[in-house]
C-alpha positions in Angstrom: 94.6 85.3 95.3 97.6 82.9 96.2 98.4 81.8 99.8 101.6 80.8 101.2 101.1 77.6 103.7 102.6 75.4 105.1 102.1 73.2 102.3 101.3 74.9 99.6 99.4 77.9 98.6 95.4 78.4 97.7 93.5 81.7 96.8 92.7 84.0 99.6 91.6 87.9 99.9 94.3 90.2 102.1 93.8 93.1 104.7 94.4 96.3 105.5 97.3 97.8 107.6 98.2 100.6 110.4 100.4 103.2 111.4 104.3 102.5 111.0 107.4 104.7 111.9 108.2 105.1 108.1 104.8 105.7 107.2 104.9 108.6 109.4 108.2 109.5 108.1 106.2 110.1 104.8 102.8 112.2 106.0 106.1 113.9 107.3 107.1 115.2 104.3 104.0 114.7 102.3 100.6 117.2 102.3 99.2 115.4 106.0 100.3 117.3 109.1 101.0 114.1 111.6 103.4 114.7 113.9 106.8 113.0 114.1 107.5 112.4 118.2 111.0 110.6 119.7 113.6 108.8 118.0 112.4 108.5 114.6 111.2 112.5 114.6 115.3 112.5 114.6 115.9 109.8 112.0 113.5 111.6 109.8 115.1 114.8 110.5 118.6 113.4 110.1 118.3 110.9 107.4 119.2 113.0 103.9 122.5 114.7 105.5 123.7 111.2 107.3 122.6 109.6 103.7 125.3 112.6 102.3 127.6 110.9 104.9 127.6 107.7 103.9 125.1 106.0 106.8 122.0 104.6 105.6 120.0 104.7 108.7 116.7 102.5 106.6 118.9 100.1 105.5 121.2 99.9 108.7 117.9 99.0 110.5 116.4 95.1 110.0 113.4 93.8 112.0 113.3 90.9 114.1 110.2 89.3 113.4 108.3 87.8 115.9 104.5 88.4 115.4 104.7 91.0 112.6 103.3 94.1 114.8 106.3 96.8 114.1 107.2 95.6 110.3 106.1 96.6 106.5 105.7 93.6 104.9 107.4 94.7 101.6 109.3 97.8 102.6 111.2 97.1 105.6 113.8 94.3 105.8 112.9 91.7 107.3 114.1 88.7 105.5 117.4 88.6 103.8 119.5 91.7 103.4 117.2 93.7 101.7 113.3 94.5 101.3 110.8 92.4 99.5 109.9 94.7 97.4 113.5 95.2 95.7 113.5 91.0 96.3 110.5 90.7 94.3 109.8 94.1 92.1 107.3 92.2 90.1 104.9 91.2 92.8 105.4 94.2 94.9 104.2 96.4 91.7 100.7 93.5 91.5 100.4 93.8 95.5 97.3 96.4 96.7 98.6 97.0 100.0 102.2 98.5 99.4 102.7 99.4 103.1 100.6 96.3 104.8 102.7 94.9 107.8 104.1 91.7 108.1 101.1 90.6 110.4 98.2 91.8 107.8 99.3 89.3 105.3 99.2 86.2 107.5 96.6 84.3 109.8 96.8 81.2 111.6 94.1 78.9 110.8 94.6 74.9 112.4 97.4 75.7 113.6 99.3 76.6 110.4 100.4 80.2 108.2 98.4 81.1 105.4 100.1 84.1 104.2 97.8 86.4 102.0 97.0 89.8 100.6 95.3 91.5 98.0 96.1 92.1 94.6 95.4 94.9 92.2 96.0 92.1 89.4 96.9 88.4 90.2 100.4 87.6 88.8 100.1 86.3 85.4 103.1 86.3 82.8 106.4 84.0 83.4 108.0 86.2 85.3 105.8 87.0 87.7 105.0 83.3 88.9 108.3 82.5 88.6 108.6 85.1 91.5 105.4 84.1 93.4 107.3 81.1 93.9 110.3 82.1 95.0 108.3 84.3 97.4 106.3 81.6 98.5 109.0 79.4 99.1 110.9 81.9 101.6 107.2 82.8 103.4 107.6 79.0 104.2 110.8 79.2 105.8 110.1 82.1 108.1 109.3 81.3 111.4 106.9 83.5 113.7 106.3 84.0 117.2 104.1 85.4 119.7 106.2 87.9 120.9 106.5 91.8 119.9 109.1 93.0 116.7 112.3 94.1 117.4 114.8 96.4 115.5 118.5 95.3 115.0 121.2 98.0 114.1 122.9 96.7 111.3 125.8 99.0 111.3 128.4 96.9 112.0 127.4 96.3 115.6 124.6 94.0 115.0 123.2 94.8 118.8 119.9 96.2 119.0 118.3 99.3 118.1 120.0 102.5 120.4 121.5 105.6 120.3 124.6 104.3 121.5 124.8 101.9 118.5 123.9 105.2 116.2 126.5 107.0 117.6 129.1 103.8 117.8 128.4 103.7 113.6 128.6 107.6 112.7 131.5 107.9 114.4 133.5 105.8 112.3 131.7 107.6 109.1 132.0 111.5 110.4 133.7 114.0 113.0 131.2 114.0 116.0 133.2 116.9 117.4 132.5 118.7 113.9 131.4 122.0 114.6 127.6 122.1 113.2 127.3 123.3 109.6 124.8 126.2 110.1 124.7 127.7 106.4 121.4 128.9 105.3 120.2 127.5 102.7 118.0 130.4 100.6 115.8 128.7 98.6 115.6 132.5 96.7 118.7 132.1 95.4 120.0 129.4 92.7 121.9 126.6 94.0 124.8 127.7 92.0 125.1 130.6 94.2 124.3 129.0 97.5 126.5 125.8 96.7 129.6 128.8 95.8 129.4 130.8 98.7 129.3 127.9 101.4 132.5 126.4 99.7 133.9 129.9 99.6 132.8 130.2 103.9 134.6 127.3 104.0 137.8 128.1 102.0 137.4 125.4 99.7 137.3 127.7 95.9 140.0 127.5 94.1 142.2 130.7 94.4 145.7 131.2 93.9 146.8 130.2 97.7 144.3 127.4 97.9 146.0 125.4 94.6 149.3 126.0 95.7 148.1 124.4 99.0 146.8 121.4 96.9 150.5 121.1 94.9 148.9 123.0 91.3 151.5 125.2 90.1 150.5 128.7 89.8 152.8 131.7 88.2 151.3 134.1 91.1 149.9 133.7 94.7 148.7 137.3 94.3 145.6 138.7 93.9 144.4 138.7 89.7 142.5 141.5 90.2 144.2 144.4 92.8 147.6 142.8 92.8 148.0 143.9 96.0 148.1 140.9 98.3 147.9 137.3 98.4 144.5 135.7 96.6 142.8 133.9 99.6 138.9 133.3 99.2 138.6 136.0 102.2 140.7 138.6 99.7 139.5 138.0 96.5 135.6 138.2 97.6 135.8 140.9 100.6 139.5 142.5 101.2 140.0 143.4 97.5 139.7 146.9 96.5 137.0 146.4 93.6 135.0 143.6 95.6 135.0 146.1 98.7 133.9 148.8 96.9 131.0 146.8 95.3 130.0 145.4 99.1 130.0 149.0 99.7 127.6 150.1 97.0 125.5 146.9 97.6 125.2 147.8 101.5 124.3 151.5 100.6 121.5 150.0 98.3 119.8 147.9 101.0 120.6 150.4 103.5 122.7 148.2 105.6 125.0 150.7 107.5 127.6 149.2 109.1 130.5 150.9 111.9 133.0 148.7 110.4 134.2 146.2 107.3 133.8 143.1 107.4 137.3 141.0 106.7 136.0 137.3 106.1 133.3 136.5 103.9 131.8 134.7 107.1 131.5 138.1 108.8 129.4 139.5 106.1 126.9 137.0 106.2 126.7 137.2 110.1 126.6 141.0 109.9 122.9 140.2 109.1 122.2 139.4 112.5 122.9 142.8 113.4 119.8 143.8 112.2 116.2 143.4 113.4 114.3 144.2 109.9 110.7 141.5 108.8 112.1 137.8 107.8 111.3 138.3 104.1 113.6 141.6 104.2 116.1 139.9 106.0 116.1 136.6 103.5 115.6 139.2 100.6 119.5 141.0 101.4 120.4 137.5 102.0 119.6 136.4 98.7 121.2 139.3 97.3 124.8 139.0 99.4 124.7 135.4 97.4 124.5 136.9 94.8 127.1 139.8 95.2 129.9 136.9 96.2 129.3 135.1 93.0 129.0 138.1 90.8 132.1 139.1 92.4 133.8 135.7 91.7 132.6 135.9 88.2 134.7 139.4 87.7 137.4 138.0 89.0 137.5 134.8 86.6 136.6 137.4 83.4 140.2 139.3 84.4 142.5 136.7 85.0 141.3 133.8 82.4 139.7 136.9 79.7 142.2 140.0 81.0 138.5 141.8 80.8 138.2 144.1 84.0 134.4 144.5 84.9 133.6 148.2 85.4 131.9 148.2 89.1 128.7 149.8 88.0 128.0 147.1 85.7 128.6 144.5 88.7 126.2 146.7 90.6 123.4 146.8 88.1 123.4 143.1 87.3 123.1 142.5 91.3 120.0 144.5 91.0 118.7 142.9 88.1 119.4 139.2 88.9 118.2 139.6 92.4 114.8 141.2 91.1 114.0 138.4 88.7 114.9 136.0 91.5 112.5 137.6 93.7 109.7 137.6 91.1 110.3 133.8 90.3 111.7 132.1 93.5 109.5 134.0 95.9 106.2 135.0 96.9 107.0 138.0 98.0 105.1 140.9 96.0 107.0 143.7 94.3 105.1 146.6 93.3 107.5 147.9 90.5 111.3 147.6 89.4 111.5 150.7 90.4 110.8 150.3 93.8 113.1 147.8 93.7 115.7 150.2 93.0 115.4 152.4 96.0 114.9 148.9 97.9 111.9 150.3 99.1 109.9 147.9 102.0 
């Protein structure tokens, strides 16, 4: 073992450590079932869509240290502008105790720091003394305290941890006043699909209207398929004769009677809520409406870039088919037969 003093460094055997906000953040998404309470229940919660967003709420956060209670040795920062172990890969990989705090790997004996821990092999090629040292000789500059750890918000503020400097940081990165993207996410259907029918919620695909909107020339605004009005993600995927008549077909399988159409793709998906059938049933038609927008899509790329019209029944049977091997592979729902699946039988 090496140890960090004041003057130098002599072998020594490390510790053990406790409990630590990101430690619960991963029996949070690992196989324990601890449960995440107060403000960091909401980072965990928050921290891969604000990640998306370009706030980095683990590295925005850097500990004060005063007598090591609140802070992972190697994985928080603490020292410098980033974590130890990204500092010192080499001796983080030899270290036992990955997720040790600051305070495990010290004690105070005369009056001095011995800083110490536990190896699963002592560091042994070039490399890895030439970065014990270096890590030695920044344990020596660090000065302690007898007082608790703090958090600072790094997010431009520099002001201690709060909400208020949260907010004060993702307000410069997003639209607090952003209506709430509520898309379900169905992990039944392929991300292809999913990923397709949120842009198409959203307006975002590119039909005729939409590249005009963006300056790309286009001969037409109307409609490749029914030629009948303008191509708008709403038209093309619900308003269009041969995409209305497949919702219609698709709605008559699942024996989802409705009083009236839908007109935005928005509404179909809400039109869901209409109906109080078992969760799986309801995530099962779900699945399937994914499926019937991209399918949809698809005919209408094969006519205008192939000049190939899909016959409807064909759209209609690979809907069926598509959706039954999703459910066989992607859930855990049990079919009885195929052709149970036909009649939609539950």
């Amino acid at each position: 073992m090496v140890v960090a003093t004041k003057n130098g460094a002599t072998p020594f055997m490390g510790k053990s450590h406790t409990c630590h906000p990101q430690e619960q953040e991963k029996n949070y998404y690992g196989s324990t079932k601890k449960i995440l309470t107060g403000i960091w229940k909401t980072i965990v919660e928050t921290k891969k869509d604000l990640t998306k967003r370009g706030v980095d709420i683990v590295r925005s956060l850097t500990s004060k240290i005063g007598v090591g209670d609140k802070t992972l040795f190697w994985v928080d920062t603490w020292y410098g502008d980033k974590p130890l172990k990204e500092k010192f890969p080499l001796i983080y990989q030899l270290a036992k105790e990955k997720r040790a705090k600051v305070q495990d790997n010290y004690t105070r004996p005369n009056g001095g720091v011995l800083w110490d821990w536990a190896w699963h092999k002592t560091p042994s090629t070039v490399n890895e003394r030439q970065q014990m040292e270096e890590l030695l000789g920044m344990l020596n500059q660090v000065r302690l305290s007898e007082r608790s750890d703090y958090w600072i918000w790094n997010g431009g503020e520099n002001q201690d941890f709060s909400v208020k400097a949260v907010r004060s940081t993702l307000a410069r990165n997003i639209n607090l006043n952003e209506t709430a993207d509520d898309f379900f996410w169905n992990n039944w259907a392929t991300q292809k699909c999913s990923m397709f029918v949120r842009r198409a919620i959203k307006g975002k695909i590119p039909t005729a209207t939409k590249l005009r909107e963006r300056g790309v020339p286009v001969l037409s605004g109307m409609c490749g398929v029914c030629d009948s009005e303008e191509e708008t993600p709403d038209h093309v995927l619900v308003k269009c004769r041969v995409a209305e008549n497949v919702w219609e077909q698709v709605s008559r399988w699942v024996k989802m009677d409705t009083a009236s159409k839908p007109a935005t793709l928005a509404e179909v998906f809400s039109s869901l809520n209409d109906f109080n059938w078992p969760k799986a049933k309801k995530k099962a038609v779900h699945a399937i409406f994914l499926l019937t927008t991209w399918v949809i899509w698809k005919n209408r790329n094969e006519k205008i870039f192939r000049s190939r019209a899909g016959e409807t029944y064909r759209m209609i049977e690979e809907i069926k088919e598509e959706s039954y091997h999703w459910m066989k592979q992607r859930s855990k729902v049990h079919l009885e037969s195929w052709e149970k699946w036909l009649y939609f039988s539950w």
